[in-house]
N, C-alpha and C positions, 0 to 999 in steps of 0.2 A: 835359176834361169838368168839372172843378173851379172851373176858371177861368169856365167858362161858365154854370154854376149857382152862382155865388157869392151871386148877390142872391136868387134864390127860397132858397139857402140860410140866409140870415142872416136873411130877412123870416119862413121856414115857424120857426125857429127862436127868433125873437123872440118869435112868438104861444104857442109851444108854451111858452115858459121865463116866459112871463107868466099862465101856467094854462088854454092852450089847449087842445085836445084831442088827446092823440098820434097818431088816425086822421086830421086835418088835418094833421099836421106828416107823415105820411108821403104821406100823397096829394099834397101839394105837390110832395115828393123824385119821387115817381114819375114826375108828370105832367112836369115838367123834364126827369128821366132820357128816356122816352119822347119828347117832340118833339125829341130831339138827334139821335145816331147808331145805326146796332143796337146797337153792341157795350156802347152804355153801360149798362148794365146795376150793380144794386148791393147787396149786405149788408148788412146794417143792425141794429142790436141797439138801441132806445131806447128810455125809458122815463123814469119819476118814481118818485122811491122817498122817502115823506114822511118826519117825524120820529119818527111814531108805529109804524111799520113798515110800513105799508102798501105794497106796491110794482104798480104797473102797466107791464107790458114788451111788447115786440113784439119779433121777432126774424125778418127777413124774409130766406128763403134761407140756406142751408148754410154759408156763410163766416166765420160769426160766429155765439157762442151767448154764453146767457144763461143761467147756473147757479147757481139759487135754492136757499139750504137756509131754512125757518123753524121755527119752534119746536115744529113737527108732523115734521120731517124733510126729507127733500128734496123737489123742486115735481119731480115727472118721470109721464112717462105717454106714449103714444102720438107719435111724428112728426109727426102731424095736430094733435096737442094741443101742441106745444111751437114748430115752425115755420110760415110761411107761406112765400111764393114770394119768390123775389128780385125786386127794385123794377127799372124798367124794360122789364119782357117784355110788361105787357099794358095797364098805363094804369090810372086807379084806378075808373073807372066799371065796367069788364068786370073788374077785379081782385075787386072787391067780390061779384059774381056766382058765384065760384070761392070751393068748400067748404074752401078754405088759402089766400085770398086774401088775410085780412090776420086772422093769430091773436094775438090780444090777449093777455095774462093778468094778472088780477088776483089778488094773494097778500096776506093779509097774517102779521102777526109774523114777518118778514123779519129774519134773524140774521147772514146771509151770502149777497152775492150777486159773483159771479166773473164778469167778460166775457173771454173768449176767441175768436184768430182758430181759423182751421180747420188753423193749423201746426200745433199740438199733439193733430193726431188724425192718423189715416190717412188717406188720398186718400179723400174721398166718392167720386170718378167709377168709381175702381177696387174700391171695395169699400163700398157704404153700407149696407151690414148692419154688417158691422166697424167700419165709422165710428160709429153710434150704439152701438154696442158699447161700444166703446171711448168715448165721452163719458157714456154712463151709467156706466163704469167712473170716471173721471173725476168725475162727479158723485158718487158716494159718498165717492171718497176726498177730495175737497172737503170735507165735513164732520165728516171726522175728523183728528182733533187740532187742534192751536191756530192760532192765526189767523197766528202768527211760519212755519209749518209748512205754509204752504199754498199758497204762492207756488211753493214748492220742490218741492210733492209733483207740482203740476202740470205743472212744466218737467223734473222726471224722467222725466214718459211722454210727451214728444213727437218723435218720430219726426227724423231724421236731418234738421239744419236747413238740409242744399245743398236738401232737397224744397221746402219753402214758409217764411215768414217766422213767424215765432209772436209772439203782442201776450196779455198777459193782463194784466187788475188786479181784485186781489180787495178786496173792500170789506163792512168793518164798521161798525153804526152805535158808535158812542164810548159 
């Protein structure tokens, strides 16, 4: 799949790292994804986070999150308000028609933001009440204590790692 969206990947990528607009740079991914195979299908967490704090994310399907704290506290609310669909299922013209087709957010004073895969929660398929449970649990503890302290507090609650693989980086602006 990788191999075969290399170039839509580097070209949707290059517009986007050049100040293009993150709804372009995922509609390219999708539209790719979609003319391939079913299965390709994909999570996605991407965004621009300026120097002023500003941050703009998208977070498409359950595989991957986006955990914002800013200097109001943590960015958290509704499933509806924090996720959209995973890329691949519907194509970006009928994605966009769909009330989670593609959920944007705009933060700013952005103090701390964490990307995480979906190893360090509970299985969504088996239990996605627990799942966002458990990440808004996660999310609090995100932004408490120090920034040396949060790498660790993270990788203390994830679940037995023969289940899924865990990826997390937490990042501060200097």
């Amino acid at each position: 799949m990788w191999r075969r969206l290399a170039g839509v990947t580097r070209q949707a990528w290059a517009s986007f790292a050049a100040g293009g607009a993150l709804e372009a740079f995922v509609d390219a991914l999708d539209a790719g994804l979609c003319a391939g195979e079913p299965t390709d299908t994909l999570c996605l967490s991407a965004g621009r986070w300026s120097l002023d704090g500003a941050l703009q994310v998208a977070t498409c399907g359950y595989g991957v999150h986006a955990l914002v704290h800013t200097t109001d506290g943590p960015s958290w609310g509704p499933a509806e308000a924090l996720f959209g669909l995973k890329l691949g299922w519907f194509g970006p013209a009928r994605r966009r028609e769909l009330p989670r087709g593609l959920v944007v957010r705009s933060l700013t004073g952005v103090r701390r933001l964490a990307l995480l895969s979906d190893g360090l929660l509970p299985d969504d398929h088996r239990d996605p009440v627990g799942t966002l449970a458990a990440l808004e649990g996660l999310q609090r503890r995100l932004g408490e204590g120090s920034f040396e302290a949060a790498l660790p507090a993270l990788f203390a609650l994830a679940p037995d790692p023969r289940e899924d693989d865990a990826t997390a980086l937490v990042l501060e602006p200097a």
